[in-house]
C-alpha positions as CSV (number, residue, x, y, z in Angstrom):
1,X,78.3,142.6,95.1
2,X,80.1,140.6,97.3
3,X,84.3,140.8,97.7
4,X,85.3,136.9,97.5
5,X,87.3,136.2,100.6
6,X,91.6,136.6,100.0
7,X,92.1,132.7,99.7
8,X,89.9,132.4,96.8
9,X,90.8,135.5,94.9
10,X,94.3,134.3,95.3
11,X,93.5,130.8,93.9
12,X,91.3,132.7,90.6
13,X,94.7,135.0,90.3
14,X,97.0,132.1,90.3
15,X,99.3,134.0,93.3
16,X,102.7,132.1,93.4
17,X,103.4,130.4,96.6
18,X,107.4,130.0,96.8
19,X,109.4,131.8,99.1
20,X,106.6,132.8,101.5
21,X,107.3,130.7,104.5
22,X,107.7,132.8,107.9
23,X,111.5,132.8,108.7
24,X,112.0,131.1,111.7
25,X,114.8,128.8,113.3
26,X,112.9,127.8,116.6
27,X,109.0,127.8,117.4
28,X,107.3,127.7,120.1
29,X,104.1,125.9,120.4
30,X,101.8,127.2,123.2
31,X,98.8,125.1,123.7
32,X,95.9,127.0,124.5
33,X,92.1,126.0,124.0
34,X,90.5,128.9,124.3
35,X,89.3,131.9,121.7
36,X,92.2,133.2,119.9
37,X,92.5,136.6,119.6
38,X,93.8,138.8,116.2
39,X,96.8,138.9,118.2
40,X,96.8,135.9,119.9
41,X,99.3,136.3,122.8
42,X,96.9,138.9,123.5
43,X,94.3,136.0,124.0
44,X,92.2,135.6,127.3
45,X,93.1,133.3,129.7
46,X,96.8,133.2,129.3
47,X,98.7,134.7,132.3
48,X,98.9,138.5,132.4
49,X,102.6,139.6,130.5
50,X,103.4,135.8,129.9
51,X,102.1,135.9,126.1
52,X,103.8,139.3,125.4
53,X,107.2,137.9,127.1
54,X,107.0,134.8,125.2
55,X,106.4,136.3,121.6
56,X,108.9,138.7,122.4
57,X,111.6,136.1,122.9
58,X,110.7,134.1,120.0
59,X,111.3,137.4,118.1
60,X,114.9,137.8,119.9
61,X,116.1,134.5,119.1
62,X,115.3,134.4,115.2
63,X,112.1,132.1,116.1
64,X,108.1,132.9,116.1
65,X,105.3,131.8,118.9
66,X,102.1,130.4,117.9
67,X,99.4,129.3,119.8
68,X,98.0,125.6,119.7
69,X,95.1,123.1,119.9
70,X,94.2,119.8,119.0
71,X,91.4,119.6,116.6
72,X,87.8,118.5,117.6
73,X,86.7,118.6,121.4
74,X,89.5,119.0,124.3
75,X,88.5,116.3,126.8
76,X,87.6,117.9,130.4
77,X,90.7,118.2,132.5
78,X,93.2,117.4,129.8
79,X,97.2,118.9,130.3
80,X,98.1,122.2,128.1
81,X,101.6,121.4,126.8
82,X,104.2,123.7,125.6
83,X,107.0,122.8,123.2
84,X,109.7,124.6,122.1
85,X,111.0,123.1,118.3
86,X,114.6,123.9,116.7
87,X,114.4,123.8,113.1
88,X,117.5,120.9,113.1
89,X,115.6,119.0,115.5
90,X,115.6,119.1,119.2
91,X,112.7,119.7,120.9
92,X,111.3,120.2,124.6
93,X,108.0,119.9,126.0
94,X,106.6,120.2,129.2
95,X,102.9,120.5,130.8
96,X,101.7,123.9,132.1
97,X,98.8,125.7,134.1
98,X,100.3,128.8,135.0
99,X,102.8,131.9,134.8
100,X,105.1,130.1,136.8
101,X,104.9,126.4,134.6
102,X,106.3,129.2,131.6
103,X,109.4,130.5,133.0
104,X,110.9,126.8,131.6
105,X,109.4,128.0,128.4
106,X,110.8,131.6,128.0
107,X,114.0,129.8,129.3
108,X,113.9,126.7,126.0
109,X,113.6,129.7,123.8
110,X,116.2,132.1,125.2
111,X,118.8,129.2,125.3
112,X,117.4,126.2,123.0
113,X,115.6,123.4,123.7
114,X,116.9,120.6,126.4
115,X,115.5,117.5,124.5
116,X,116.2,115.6,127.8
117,X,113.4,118.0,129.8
118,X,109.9,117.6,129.8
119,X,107.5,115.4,128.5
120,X,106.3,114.9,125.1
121,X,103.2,116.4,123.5
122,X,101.2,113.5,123.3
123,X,101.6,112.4,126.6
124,X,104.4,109.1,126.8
125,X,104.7,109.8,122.8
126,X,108.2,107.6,122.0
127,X,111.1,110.1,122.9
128,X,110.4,113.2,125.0
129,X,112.9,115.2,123.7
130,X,112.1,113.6,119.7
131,X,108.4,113.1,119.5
132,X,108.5,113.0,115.3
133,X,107.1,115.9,113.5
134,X,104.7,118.1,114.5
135,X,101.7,119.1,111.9
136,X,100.1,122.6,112.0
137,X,97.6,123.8,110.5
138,X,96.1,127.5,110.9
139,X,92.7,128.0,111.9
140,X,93.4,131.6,113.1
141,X,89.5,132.6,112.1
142,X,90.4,135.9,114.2
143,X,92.9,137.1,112.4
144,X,91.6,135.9,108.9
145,X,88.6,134.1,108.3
146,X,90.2,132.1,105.4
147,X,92.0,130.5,108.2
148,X,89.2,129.1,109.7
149,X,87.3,128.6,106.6
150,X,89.7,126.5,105.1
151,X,91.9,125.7,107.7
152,X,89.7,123.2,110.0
153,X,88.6,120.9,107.7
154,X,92.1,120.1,106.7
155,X,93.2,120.4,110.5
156,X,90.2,117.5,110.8
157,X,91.4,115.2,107.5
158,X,94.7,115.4,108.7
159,X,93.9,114.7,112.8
160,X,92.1,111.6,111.5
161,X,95.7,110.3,110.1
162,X,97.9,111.5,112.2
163,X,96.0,112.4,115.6
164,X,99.1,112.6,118.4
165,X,100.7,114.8,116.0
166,X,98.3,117.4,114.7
167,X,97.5,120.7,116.0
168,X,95.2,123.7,115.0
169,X,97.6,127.1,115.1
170,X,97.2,130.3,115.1
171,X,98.5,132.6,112.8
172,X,101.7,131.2,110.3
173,X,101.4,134.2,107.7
174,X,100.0,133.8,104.2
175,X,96.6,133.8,105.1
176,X,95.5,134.5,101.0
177,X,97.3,130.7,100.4
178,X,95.2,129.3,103.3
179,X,94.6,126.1,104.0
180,X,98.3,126.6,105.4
181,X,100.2,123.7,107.0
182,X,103.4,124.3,109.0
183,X,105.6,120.9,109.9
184,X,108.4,121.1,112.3
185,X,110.9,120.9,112.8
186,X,111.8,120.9,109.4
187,X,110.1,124.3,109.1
188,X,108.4,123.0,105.7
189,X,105.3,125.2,105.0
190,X,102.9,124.0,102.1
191,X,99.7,126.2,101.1
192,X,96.8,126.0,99.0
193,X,95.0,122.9,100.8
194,X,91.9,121.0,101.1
195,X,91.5,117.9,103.0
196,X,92.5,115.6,100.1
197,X,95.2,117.7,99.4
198,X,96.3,117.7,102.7
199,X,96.7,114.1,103.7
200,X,98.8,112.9,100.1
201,X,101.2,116.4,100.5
202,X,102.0,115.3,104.4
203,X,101.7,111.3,103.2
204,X,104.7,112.6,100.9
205,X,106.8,114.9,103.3
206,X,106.8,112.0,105.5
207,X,108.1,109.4,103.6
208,X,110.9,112.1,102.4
209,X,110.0,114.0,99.8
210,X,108.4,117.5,99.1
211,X,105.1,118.2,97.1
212,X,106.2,121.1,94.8
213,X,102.6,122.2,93.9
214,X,101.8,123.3,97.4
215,X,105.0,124.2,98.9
216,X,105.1,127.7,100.1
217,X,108.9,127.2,101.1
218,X,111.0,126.4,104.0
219,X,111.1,128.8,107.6
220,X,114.6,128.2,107.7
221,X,115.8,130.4,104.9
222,X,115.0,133.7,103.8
223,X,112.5,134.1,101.0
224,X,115.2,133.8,98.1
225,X,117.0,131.0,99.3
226,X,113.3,129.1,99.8
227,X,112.8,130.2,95.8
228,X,116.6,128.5,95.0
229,X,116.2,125.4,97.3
230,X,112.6,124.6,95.5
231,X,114.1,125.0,92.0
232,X,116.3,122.1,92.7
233,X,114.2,120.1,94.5
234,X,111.8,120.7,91.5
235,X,114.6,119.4,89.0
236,X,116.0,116.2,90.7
237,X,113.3,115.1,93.6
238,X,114.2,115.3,97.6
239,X,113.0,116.4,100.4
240,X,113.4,119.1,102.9
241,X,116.6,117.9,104.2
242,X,118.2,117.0,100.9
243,X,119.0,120.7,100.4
244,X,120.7,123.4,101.9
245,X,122.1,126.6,101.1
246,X,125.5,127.6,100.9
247,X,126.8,130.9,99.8
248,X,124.3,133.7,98.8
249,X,125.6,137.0,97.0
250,X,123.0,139.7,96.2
251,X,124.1,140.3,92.7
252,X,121.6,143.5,92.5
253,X,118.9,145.2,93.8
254,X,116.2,142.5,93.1
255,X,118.8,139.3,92.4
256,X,120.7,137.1,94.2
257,X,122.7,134.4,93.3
258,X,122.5,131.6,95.9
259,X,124.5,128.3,96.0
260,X,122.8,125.0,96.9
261,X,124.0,122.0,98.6
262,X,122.7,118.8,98.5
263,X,122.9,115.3,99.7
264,X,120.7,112.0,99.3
265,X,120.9,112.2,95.2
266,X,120.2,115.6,94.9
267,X,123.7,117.0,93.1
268,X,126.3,118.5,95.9
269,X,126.7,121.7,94.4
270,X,124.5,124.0,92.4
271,X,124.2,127.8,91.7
272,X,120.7,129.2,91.1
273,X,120.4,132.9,90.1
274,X,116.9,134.2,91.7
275,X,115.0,137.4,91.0
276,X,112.4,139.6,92.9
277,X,109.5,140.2,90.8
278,X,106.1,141.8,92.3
279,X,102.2,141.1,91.8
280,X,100.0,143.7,90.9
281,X,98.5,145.6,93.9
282,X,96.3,144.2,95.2
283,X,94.0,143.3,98.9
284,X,96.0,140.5,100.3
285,X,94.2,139.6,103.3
286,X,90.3,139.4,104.2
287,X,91.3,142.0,107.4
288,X,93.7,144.3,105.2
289,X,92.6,147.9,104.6
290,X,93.7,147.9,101.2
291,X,95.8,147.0,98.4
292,X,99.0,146.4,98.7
293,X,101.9,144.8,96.4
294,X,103.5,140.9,97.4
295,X,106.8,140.0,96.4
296,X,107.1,136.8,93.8
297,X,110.2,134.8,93.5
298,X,111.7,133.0,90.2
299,X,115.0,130.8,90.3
300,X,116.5,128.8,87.5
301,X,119.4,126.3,88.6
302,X,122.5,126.8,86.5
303,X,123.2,124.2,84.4
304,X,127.2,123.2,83.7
């Protein structure tokens, strides 16, 4: 008999989605055409050291690296771009071909991004240094064939749209919650996709508000504070910069009492009391060599 693949077992299961987003502050977007590997800084054809260098600093700075490609076929002789995003906003983008076109990258993520430098991704795309968000979607097949099963047919539904700002990625975490869809800056992640899903939940985080059904959570908070910032996005509408938090106190082991603050509507001030729960063990991942437990997340707002 055959195992189902991690994304569908997940879906049958019912896995909860909140508070699984990748933590990150800035990310760097490394166009690259080629075969990803599992590890894909490890990838042919980037320059030797560079892709270790690069996901190293990402790392130091709070911020992940992910490799990048437009959906479809690259025309002959197109520009790779790079990009390095800050979750509040700037951005900088710049061509490359070689080692040397990457020391401006390893520099945007050591220090932040100069939105004034560079190019944007698109080539002449509005501002360089605020080309509008970016969509990604993983296709990492390498790393997790629900990626690529899943994962290209939205990155295609959602290129049709919105083609100057949609990229394949490679890997975002959450691979069992694939199709996964990263937008930055905002460092929104959503999960569970299909290419009709796709196109209304980014319809709807573009015009300002979040779709709660597929929202995995938000890369610029730790998994807790995603679980508290969905719970009152949940209860009074918003979107992803509506809501922030505020003071978080761990008030045991497994609970955490986390303070939300909001604009746009959403109330000003709200405390949410959040618990750490776990799933039954269980395989995650198509790749993983066994079973393994995931964290869940529930938060109830306060109410005065």
């Amino acid at each position: 008999m055959t195992t189902p693949r991690c994304a569908t077992s997940a879906r049958r299961r019912g896995d909860p989605m909140l508070g699984t987003a990748a933590p990150a502050t800035r990310w760097l977007l490394l166009e690259h055409p080629g075969g990803w590997l599992p590890a894909a800084f490890d990838s042919p054809g980037l320059p030797t050291g560079v892709g270790a260098t690069l996901h190293r600093t990402a790392l130091a700075v709070g911020g992940r690296a992910v490799l990048v490609r437009r959906p479809g076929r690259r025309p002959a002789g197109a520009p790779r771009h790079w990009g390095v995003v800050d979750t509040d906003g700037p951005q900088q983008w710049a061509t490359w071909s070689g080692a040397e076109d990457l020391e401006a990258a390893v520099a945007a993520l050591r220090d932040g991004p100069d939105p004034g430098s560079g190019s944007g991704p698109a080539g002449g795309l509005g501002d360089p240094g605020d080309p509008g968000p970016q969509l990604l979607v993983c296709t990492h097949g390498r790393h997790d064939v629900c990626c690529a099963v899943r994962g290209r047919p939205v990155a295609a539904a959602v290129a049709a749209r919105w083609p100057e700002s949609t990229w394949e990625c490679s890997h975002i975490g959450g691979d069992r919650f694939a199709a996964n869809l990263l937008v930055v800056p905002d460092g929104t992640t959503y999960g569970g996709l299909d290419p009709d899903s796709a196109v209304a939940v980014v319809e709807q985080h573009l015009s300002g508000r979040v779709d709660l059904e597929h929202l995995r959570g938000f890369s610029t908070a730790p998994p807790p504070v995603q679980a508290a910032l969905a719970a009152v996005l949940r209860d009074h509408g918003g979107g992803p910069r509506d809501v922030r938090s505020g003071a978080v106190t761990a008030t045991g082991p497994d609970t955490w009492e986390v303070e939300v603050l909001g604009a746009a509507g959403v109330p000003a001030h709200t405390l949410v009391d959040v618990r750490r729960g776990t799933q039954p063990a269980t395989r995650l991942t198509c790749r993983a060599p066994g079973e393994a437990v995931a964290y869940t997340y529930a938060a109830v707002p306060r109410t005065r």
